[in-house]
N, C-alpha and C positions, 0 to 999 in steps of 0.2 A: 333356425333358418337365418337368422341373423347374423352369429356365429358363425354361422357356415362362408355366407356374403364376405362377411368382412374378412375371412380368413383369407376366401380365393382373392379378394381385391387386394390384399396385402401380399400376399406372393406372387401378384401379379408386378407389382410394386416391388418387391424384393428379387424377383429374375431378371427386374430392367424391363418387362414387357411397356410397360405405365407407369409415369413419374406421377407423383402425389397430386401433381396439379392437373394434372390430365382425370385423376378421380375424382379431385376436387370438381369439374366440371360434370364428371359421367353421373355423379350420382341426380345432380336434379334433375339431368334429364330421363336419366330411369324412373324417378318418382314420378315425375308427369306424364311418360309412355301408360304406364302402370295404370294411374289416374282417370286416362282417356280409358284403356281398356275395362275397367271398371264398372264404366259407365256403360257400357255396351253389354256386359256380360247380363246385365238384367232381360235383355229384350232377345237374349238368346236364350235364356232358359225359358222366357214365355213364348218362344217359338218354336221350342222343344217339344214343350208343354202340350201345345196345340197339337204338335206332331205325332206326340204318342197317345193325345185322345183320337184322335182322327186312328190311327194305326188301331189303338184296343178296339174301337168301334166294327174295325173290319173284322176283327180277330174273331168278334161275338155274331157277327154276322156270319161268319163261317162256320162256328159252331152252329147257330140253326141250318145251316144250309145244310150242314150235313146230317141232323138229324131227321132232314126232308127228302132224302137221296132213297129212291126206292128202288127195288131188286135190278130192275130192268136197266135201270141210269146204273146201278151199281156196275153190273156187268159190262157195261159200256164206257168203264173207267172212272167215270165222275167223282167216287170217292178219290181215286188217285192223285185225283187233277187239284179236288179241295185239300188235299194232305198235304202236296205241295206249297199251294198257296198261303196255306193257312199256316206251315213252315216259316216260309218267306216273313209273312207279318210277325209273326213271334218274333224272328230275327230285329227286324227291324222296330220293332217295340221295345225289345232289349237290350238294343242300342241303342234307340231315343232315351230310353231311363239312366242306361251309366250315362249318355252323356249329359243330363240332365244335373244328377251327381257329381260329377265331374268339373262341369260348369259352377255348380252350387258350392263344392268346395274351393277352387278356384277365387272366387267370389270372397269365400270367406276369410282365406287365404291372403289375400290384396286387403282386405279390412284391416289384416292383423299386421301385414308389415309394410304395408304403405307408410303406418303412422314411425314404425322402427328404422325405416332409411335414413329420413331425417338425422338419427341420433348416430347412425352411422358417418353421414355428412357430417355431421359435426365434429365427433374424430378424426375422419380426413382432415379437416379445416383447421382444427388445432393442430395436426401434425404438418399441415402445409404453414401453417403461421410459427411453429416453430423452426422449421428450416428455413423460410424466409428471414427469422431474427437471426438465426445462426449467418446466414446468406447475408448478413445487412454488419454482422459483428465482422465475419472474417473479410470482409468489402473496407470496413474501417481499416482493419490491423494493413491490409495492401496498400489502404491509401496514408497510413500511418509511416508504411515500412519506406524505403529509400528516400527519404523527403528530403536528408542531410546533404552535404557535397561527397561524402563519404568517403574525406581525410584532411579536409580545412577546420573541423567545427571542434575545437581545444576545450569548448566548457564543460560539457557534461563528463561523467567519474568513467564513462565507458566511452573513448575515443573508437571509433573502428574507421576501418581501413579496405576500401572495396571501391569499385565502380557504379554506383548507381545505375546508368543508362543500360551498361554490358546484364547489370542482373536483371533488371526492368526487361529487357529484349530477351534472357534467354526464359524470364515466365510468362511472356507473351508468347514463346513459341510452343512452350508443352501446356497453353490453354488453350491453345488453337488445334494443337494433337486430339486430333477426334479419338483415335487409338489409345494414345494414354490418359483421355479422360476415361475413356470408359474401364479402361484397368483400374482407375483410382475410383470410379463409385463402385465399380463389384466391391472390390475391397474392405468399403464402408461396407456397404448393404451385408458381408459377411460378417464383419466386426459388431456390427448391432442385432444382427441374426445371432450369433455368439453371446449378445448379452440380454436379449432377450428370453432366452431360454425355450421351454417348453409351451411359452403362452406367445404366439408370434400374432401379432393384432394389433390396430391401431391403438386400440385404447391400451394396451400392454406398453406401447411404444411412450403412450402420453403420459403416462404415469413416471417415466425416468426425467429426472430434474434436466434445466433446458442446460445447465453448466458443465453437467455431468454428457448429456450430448454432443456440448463444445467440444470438450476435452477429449471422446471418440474421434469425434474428426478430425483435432490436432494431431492428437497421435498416432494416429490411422494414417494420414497426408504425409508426418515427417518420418514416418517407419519407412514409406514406400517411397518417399521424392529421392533418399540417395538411390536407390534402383531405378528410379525415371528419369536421374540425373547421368548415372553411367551409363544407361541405355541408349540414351542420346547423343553424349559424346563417342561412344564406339560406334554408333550409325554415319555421324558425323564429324570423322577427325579433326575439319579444320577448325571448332569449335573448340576453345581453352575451359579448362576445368572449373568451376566458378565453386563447387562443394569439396570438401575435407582437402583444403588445398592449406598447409602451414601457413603462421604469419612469417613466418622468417623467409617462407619460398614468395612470398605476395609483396614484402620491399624486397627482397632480391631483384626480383622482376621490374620493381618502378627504378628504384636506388642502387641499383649495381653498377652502373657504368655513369652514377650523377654522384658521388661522393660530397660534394658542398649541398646536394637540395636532402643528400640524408641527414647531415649534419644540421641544417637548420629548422627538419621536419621530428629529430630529437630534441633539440634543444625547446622545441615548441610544447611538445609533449610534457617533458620532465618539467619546465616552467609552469602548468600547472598542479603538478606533484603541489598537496596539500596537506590541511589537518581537517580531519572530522570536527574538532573541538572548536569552539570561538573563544579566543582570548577578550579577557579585562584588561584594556588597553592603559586604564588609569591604576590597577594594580600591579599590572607588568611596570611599571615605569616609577612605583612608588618606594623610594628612598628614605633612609633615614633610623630610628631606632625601628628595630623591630620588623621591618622590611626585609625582602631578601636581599640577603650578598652574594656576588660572584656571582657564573654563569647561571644563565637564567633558564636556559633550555638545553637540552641535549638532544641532537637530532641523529638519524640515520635512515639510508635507503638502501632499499633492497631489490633488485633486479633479478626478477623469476623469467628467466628465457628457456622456452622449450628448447628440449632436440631437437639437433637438425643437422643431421649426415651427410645428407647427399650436397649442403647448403654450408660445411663446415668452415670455409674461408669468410661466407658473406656474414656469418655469424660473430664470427671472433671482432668485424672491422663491426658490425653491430654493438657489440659488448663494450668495444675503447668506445663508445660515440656518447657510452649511455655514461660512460665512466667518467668522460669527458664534459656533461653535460650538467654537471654539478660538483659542485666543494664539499666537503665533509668527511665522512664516514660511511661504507654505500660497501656492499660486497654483492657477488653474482650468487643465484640459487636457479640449479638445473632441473626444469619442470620434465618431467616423462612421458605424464599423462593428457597433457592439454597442449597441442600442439599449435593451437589456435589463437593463442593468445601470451601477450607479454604483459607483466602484472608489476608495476612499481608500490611498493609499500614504504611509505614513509613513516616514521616512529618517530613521536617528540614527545618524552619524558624526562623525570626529575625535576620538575618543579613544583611549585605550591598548589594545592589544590585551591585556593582563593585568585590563583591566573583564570580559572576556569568562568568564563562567562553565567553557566549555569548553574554556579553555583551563588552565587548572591539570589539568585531565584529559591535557591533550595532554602537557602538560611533565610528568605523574609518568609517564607511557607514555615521552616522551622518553628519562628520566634513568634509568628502569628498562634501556632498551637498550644507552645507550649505557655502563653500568655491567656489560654482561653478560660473557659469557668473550669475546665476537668482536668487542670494543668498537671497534677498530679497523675491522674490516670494515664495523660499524654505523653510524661517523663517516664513513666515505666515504660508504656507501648514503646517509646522510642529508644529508651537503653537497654532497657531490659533489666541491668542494674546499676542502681546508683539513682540519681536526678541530673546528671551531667556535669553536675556543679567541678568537679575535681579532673574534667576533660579540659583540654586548651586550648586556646581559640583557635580558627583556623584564620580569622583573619587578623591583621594589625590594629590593637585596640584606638579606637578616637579619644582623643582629650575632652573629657568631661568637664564643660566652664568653671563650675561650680569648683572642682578638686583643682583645675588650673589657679582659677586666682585666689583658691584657700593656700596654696604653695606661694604665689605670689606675693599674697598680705604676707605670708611668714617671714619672706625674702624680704621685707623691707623693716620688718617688727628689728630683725638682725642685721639689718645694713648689707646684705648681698644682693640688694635689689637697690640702686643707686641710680638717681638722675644726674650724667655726665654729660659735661659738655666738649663736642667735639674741638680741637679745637682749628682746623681748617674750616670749617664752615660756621662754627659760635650757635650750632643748631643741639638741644638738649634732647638727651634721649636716657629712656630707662635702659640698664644693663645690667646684666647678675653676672656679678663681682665673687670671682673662684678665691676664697681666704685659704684652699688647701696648701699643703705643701711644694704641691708643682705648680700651684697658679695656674699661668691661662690667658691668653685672650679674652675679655670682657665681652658678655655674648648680650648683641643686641636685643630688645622685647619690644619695642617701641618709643614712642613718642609720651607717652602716660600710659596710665591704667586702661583706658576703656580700650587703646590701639592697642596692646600688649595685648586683651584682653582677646579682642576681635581676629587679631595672626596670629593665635595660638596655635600650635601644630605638637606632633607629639617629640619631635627633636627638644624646641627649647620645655617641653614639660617633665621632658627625662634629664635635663639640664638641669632644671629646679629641685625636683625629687632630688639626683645623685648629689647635689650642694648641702641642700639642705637636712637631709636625714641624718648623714654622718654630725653633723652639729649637734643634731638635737640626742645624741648618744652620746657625746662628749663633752662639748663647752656649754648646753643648756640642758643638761641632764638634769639639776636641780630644780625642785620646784618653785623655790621662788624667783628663780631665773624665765623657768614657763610661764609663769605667773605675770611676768612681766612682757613676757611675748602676748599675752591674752591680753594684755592691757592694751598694747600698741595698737592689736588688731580691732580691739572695740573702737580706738580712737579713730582706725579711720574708717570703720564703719561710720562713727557717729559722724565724720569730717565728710565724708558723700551724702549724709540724710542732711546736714546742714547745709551742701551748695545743693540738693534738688529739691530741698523743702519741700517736701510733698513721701508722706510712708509709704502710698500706695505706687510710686513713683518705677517701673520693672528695675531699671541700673540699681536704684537703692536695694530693691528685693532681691537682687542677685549678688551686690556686695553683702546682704543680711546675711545670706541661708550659708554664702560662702564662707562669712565670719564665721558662723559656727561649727561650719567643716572645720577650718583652722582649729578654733579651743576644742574641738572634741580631739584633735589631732595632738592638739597640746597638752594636753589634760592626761593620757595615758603614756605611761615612761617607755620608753624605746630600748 
């Protein structure tokens, strides 16, 4: 019985007779009709009851009567008259008993699904709260949809190009179309008849996810809005086309006869033509060994402009505007299928993958892992083979203190690290003195050690290294020539622990450990 209820209130609901909410109301007041009747059916069955004792009482009464009917009364009908009568009672006895029956099931009936309506209400009630959320979602996306100026707003990656008010007024008028709403909920109401299948119920209904009923009604609404679109405009000529209208017929229309507002509504456009990627503005800019040389980027654009035939002139003066609209590299590509849209793609490659903002994120994630306790395990997961070791950096290595002024010390052990004095200013300065063949300009390092020390950069450490290596495979090849570079370097190791008096002193611990970078440096032939 319940099943039954809920079928008929469901295709009641499904022919349009009764919206959900209109059930939502009917059923408690079915419950409480029900409820009152109820309570009444008791005092009619004991009214019944009465009825058919009083009726059996006659019935038995008539039985004696007639076995009191003697010849004489016989003949004078009396039996006829009690056969009658006593007809009558039967009848009416036996119809106080079914309706007694009747009543009593009735009775028991309203027991059994008084308490089942409820659970019927409640499926209404979920399916009324799920189309009020659906009601409450596509209420947002309308108040979401034309909010822009709708061809002023250059920031977002999807510029579009419409009239807000014109679109706003013409779904003001097909929400007001009593006619073609109710074409568009049959339509639902058949589309969810269609996927509910053979079980057509509310609790059938409750059971499909509330996204998956979004998506019905999305696609239900934009299947049928171009036909409620065209049906409109052929009812109503004077009304301009607002659906499957090209973008090249939509600036035609504004920019055809304004050639400077088309010109400055590309130029707007194409100026935000960008990159996905975030440049590293301090590595893009970084100079010197090991840095990139020459051009740093390689760009190009690409202009995807639909067909458009009937639109062939306003397209071409289109096409110079975009062409126009930028320096570079840039060619036209002719879309077929999407007439709706014009698509700029900018491409910027051939440079160093360390330009890339996200990747200094990747390599501190890197070097965090592979520094962990499983670092082994981590080099394989992340080579697959090898440990990396024999890969090359991707970034430009930093000058290591310690290897900078072990280079240093060497540079002076050999006198190609020289305190000069200028002599326009009479101000002394460290300089590593080229003893090669070609000489050289005298490349400044500072003012002493600790400022040399402090501006280190990887220019003057690639200065030091390419001086200094060549020597040490040539003119102090020998060992007691090295021997005597270790000597120098101890000397001013021990010449910094004598002006900081103190071992534990950091400068002193950092000319120490350097000193010994130096003689291990020294100590092995080149």
């Amino acid at each position: 019985m319940r099943g039954r209820i809920e079928n008929d209130l469901f295709q009641e609901w499904i022919a349009g007779e009764k919206s959900v909410f209109d059930l939502s109301g009917l059923l408690p007041a079915l419950v409480s009709s029900l409820q009152v009747r109820l309570k009444h059916l008791d005092d009619k069955i004991a009214r019944h009851r009465q009825l058919e004792e009083e009726t059996a009482n006659r019935v038995i009464a008539n039985a004696k009567q007639w076995s009191r009917v003697g010849m004489l009364s016989g003949l004078m009908g009396k039996r006829q008259n009690l056969f009658d009568v006593q007809g009558e009672c039967l009848q009416q006895l036996y119809i106080y008993r079914t309706r007694i029956e009747g009543i009593d099931f009735a009775r028991k009936l309203l027991q059994a699904l008084i308490p089942e309506l409820p659970m019927i209400g409640s499926q209404v009630a979920r399916c009324a709260a799920v189309m009020a959320e659906a009601a409450k979602y596509f209420a947002g996306r309308i108040a979401e949809g034309c909010t822009d100026s709708g061809q002023g707003d250059f920031s977002r990656p999807v510029i579009r190009f419409y009239n807000p008010a014109t679109v706003k007024d013409f779904a003001r008028t097909l929400v007001s179309d009593q006619g073609e709403q109710q074409r568009q909920s049959t339509a639902v109401r058949a589309a969810l008849t269609a996927m509910l299948g053979e079980d057509k119920s509310f609790t059938s209904f409750n059971r499909i996810p509330q996204q998956k009923f979004i998506d019905l009604l999305e696609a239900t609404s934009v299947k049928n809005l171009a036909l409620a679109h065209d049906s409109y405009v052929a009812a109503h000529p004077h009304r301009a086309r607002i659906l499957r209208v090209s973008i090249v017929e939509h600036l035609c229309r504004e920019y055809a006869a304004k050639p400077e507002a088309l010109r400055t509504y590309v130029s707007n456009v194409v100026s935000r033509v960008g990159n996905c990627l975030c440049f590293n503005d301090a590595e893009v800019s970084r100079e010197g060994t090991g840095a990139f040389s020459g051009r740093r980027f390689v760009s190009y654009l690409s202009v995807v402009l639909p067909e458009a035939p009937d639109f062939a002139e306003f397209r071409q003066l289109l096409r110079k505007e975009f062409y126009s609209a930028t320096s570079g590299t840039k060619d036209e590509v002719t879309s077929k299928g999407r007439p709706y849209e014009i698509t700029l793609v900018h491409v910027t490659n051939l440079f160093p993958v360390r330009f890339v903002q996200e990747a200094a994120f990747l390599r501190e994630q890197y070097e965090q892992r592979i520094r962990s306790n499983d670092s082994v395990q981590a080099k394989l997961e992340l080579h697959l083979e090898g440990d990396g070791s024999a890969l090359p950096s991707l970034y430009v290595p930093d000058v290591e203190p310690k290897d900078f002024l072990a280079y240093l010390m060497i540079g002076r052990a050999m006198e190609v690290v020289q305190t000069l004095e200028d002599p326009s200013t009479g101000v002394k300065t460290l300089y590593l003195v080229n003893k090669n063949d070609k000489g050289g300009p005298p490349v400044p390092l500072g003012r002493d050690l600790n400022e040399a020390l402090g501006e280190s950069n990887l220019l003057t450490y690639d200065a030091l290294v390419t001086t200094i290596q060549p020597l040490l495979k040539k003119e102090y090849l020998q060992f007691q020539k090295r021997q005597a570079l270790s000597a120098s370097v101890e000397a001013q190791v021990d010449e910094v622990r004598a002006q900081r008096k103190n071992p534990s002193d950091t400068l002193y611990r950092m000319f120490s450990h350097a000193g010994e970078t130096a003689v291990v440096l020294l100590g092995a032939r080149q």
